[in-house]
TORSE-851536 format. One record per residue (C-alpha): residue in one letter; residue number from 1; x negated, y negated, z negated. Coordinates in nm, 2 decimals. Last residue first. Layout:
residues N
- residuo, num, px, py, pz
- a, NUM, X, Y, Z
...
END
This chain:
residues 230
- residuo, num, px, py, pz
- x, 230, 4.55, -7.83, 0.07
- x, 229, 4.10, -7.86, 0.00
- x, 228, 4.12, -7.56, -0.20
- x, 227, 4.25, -7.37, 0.05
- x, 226, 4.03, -7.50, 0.32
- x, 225, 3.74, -7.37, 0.06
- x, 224, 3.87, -7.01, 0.02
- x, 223, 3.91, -7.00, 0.47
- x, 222, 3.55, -7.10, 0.48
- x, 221, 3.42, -6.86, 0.21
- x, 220, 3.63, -6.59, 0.40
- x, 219, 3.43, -6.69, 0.69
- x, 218, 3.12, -6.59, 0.55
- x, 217, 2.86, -6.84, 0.41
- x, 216, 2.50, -6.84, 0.56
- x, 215, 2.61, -7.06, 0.92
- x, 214, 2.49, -6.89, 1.25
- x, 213, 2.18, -7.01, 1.41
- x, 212, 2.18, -6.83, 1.73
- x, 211, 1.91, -6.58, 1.81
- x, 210, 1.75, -6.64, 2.18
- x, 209, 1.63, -6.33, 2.35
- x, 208, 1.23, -6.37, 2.46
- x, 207, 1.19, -6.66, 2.80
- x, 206, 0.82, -6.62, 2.92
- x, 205, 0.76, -6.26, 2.99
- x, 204, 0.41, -6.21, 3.06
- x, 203, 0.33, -6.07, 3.40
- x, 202, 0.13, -6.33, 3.49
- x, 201, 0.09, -6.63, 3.74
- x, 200, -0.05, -7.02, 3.55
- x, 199, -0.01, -7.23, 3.81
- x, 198, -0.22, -7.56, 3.73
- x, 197, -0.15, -7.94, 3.82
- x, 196, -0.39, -8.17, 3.89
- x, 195, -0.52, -8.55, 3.83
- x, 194, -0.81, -8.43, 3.60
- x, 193, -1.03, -8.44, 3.92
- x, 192, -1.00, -8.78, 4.03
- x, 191, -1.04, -8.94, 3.68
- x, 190, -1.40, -8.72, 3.71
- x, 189, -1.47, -8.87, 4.04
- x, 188, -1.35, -9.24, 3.88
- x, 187, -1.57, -9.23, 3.62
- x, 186, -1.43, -9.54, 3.36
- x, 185, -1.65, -9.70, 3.17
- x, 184, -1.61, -9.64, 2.75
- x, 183, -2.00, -9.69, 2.70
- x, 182, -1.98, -9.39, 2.68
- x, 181, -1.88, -9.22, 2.99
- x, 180, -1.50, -9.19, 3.06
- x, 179, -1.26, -8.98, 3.18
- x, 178, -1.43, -8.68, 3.08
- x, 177, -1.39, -8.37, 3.30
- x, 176, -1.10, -8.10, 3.32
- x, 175, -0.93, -8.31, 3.03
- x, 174, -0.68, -8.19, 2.85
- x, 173, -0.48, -8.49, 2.66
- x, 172, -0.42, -8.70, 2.94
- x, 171, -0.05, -8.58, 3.02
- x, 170, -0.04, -8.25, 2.91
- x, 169, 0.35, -8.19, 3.08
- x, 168, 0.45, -7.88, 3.06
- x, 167, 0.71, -7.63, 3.32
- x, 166, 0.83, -7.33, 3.30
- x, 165, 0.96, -7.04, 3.50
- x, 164, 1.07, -6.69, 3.59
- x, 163, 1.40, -6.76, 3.41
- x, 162, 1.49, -6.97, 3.70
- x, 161, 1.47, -6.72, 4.02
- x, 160, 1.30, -6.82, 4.31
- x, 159, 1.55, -6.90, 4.58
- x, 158, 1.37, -7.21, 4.80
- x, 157, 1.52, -7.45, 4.54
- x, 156, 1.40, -7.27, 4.26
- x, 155, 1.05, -7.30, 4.38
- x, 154, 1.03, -7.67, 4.44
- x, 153, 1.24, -7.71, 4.11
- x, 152, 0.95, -7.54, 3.91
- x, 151, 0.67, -7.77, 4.18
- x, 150, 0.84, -8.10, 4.09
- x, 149, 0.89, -8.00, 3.72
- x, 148, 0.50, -7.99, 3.71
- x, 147, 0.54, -8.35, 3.83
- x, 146, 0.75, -8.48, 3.63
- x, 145, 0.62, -8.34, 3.33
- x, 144, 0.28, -8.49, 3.43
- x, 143, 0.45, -8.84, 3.50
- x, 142, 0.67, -8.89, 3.17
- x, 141, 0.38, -8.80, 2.97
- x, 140, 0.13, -9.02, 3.15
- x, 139, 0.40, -9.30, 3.07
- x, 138, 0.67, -9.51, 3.11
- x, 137, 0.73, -9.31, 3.42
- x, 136, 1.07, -9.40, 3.59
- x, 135, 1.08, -9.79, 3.46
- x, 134, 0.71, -9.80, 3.48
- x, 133, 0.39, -9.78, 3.28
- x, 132, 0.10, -9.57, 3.35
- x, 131, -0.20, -9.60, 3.16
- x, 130, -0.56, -9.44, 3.29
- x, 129, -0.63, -9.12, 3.08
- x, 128, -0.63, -8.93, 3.40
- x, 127, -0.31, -8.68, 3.45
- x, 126, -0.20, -8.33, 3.36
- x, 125, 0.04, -8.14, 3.44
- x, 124, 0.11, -7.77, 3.40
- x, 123, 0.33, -7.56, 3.62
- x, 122, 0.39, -7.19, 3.44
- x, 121, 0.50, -6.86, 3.65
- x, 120, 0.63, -6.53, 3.62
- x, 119, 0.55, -6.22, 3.76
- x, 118, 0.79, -5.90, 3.76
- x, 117, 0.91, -6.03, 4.08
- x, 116, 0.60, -5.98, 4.21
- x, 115, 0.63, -5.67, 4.46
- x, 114, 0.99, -5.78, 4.58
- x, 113, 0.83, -6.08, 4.76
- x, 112, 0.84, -6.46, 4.53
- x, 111, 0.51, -6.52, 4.45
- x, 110, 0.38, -6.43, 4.81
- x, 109, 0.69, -6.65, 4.96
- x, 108, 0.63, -6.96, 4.71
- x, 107, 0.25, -6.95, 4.79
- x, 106, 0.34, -7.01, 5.17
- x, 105, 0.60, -7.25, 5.10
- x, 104, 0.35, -7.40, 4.82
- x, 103, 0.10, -7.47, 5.09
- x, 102, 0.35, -7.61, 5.38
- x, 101, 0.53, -7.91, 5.12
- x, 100, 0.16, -8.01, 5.06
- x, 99, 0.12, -8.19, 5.38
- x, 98, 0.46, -8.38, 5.31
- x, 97, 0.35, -8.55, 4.99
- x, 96, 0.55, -8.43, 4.71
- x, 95, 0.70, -8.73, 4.48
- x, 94, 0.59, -8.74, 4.13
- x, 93, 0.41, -9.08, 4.17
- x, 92, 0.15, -9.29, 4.04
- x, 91, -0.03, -9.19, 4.39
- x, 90, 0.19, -8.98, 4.60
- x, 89, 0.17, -8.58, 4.50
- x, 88, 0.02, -8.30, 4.66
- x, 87, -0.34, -8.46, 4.81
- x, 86, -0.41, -8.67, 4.50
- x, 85, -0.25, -8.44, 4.23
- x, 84, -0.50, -8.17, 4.32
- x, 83, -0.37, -7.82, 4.28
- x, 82, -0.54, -7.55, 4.04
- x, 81, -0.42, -7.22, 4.10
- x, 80, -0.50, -6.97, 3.80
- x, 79, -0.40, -6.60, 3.79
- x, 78, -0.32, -6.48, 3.43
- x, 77, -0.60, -6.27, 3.24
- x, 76, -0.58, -6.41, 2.97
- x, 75, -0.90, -6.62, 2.97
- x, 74, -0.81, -6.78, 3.29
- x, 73, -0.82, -6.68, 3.67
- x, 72, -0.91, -6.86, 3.96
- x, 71, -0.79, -7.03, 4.26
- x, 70, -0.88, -7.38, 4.36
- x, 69, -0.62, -7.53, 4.58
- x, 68, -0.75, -7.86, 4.75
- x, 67, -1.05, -7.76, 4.90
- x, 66, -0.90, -7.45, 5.02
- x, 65, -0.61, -7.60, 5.19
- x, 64, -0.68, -7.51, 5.55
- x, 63, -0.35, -7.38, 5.56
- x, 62, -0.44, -7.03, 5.68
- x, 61, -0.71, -7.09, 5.37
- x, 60, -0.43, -7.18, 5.13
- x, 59, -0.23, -6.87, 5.24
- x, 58, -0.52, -6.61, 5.21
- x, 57, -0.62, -6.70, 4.89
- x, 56, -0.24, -6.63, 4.78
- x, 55, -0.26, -6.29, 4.92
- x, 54, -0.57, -6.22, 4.76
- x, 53, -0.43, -6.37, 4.48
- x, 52, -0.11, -6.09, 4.49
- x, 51, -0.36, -5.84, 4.56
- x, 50, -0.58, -5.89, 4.26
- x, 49, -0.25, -5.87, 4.06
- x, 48, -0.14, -5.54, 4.22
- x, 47, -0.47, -5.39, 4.16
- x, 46, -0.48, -5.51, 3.78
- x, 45, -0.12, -5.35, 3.73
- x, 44, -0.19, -5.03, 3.91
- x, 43, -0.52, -4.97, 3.69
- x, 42, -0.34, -5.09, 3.36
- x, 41, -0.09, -4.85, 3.40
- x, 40, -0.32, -4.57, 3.51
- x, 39, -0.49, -4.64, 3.18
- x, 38, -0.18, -4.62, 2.99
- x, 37, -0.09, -4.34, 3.14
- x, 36, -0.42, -4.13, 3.09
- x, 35, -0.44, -4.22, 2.72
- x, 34, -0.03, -4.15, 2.67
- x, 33, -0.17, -3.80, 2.84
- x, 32, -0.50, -3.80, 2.64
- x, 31, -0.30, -3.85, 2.32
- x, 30, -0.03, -3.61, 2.37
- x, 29, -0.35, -3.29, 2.45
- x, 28, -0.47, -3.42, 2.13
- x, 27, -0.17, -3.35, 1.91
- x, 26, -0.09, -3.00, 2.15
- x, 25, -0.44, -2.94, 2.10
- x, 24, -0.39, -3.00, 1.75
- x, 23, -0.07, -2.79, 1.70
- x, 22, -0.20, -2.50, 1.88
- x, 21, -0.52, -2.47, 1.61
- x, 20, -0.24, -2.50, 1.33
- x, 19, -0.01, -2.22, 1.49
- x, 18, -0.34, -1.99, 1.53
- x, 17, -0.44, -2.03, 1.17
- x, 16, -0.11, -1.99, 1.02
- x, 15, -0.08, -1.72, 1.28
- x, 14, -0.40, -1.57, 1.17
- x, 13, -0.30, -1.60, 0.80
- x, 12, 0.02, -1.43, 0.85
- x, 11, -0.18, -1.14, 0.99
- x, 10, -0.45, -1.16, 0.73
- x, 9, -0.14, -1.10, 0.47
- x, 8, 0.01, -0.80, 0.63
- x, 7, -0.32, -0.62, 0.68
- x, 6, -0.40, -0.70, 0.29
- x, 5, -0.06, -0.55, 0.20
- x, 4, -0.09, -0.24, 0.44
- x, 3, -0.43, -0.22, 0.26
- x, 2, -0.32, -0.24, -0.10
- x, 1, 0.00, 0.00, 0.00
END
């Protein structure tokens, strides 16, 4: 009986044993296939991205625009297109000029095809730190929102949809260059190049789901107080 015993028990223990050893590869086996996704994930979602501002590079060089549209990408990861305020916008001004209408018709239509509607776009302004003051721009704040709004309605007016953008104003407060050397003299090159406004193109989401404010009392509170008030 000792040895049936014994036999008995050493077989439960090398199912134990063998149950265990499947569990872990099954573990590990999970986290190399979540690995594997993941990666592939992030594989398909860099190549689409490089394609998109391949895409994009291609338009402003059809357009001959290159010297105007400087594409990049920024910190996060987002694609970057940096347009020059002189040659899209009339000086002091947040009207399009006409030669720029052609450039963000061709960027509007890469943005915009089926394979980037997951991508979502912010237009930032930003000016010189010269004052502006006039009854539609009383100041650099009014005219870099304005502007960055001129490129959001731009694309919403050709059929992009609205929830796939934003627009910000900077005004003078984020320099490319400084406006100034010390002595506080103006360097008009460098005033030149912080006119702009920037395209920021990810994949982040930009609006999340708004919760309402609700009052903390219930509405049997409400209805106990009207009474009081008869």
């Amino acid at each position: 009986m000792g040895t049936y015993a014994d036999a008995i028990t050493l077989l439960m223990a090398f199912f134990v044993l063998f149950f265990s050893i499947s569990k872990v590869d099954l573990d590990v086996m999970d986290e190399v296939a979540k690995g594997m996704s993941s990666a592939i994930s992030k594989e398909e979602r860099e190549t689409k991205q490089e394609t998109l501002k391949k895409n994009i590079k291609d338009v402003v060089y059809s357009e001959g625009a290159e010297e105007v549209v400087k594409i990049a990408s920024d910190a996060q990861g987002s694609i970057t297109l940096e347009l020059d305020g002189g040659a899209f916008f009339k000086a002091a001004s947040a009207e399009l000029m006409e030669q720029a209408i052609p450039v963000l018709e061709g960027i509007f239509q890469e943005i915009n095809s089926d394979l980037y509607l997951n991508f979502n776009i912010i237009a930032e302004g930003h000016t010189d730190d010269d004052p502006i003051s006039t009854p539609r721009y009383p100041s650099n704040w009014e005219l870099s929102s304005n502007r960055a709004s001129t490129v959001v309605r731009f694309f919403i007016s050709n059929g992009m949809k609205k929830n796939r953008l934003r627009a910000i104003g900077y005004a003078d407060t984020q320099p490319k260059l400084p406006n100034r050397d010390a002595s506080g003299a103006p360097i008009p090159d460098n005033m030149i190049a912080n006119r702009r406004i920037i395209l920021r193109i990810n994949r982040q989401p930009i609006y999340e789901e708004i919760r309402l404010p609700k009052f903390r009392r219930k509405e049997g509170d409400k209805k106990s107080n009207k009474t009081q008030i008869n």
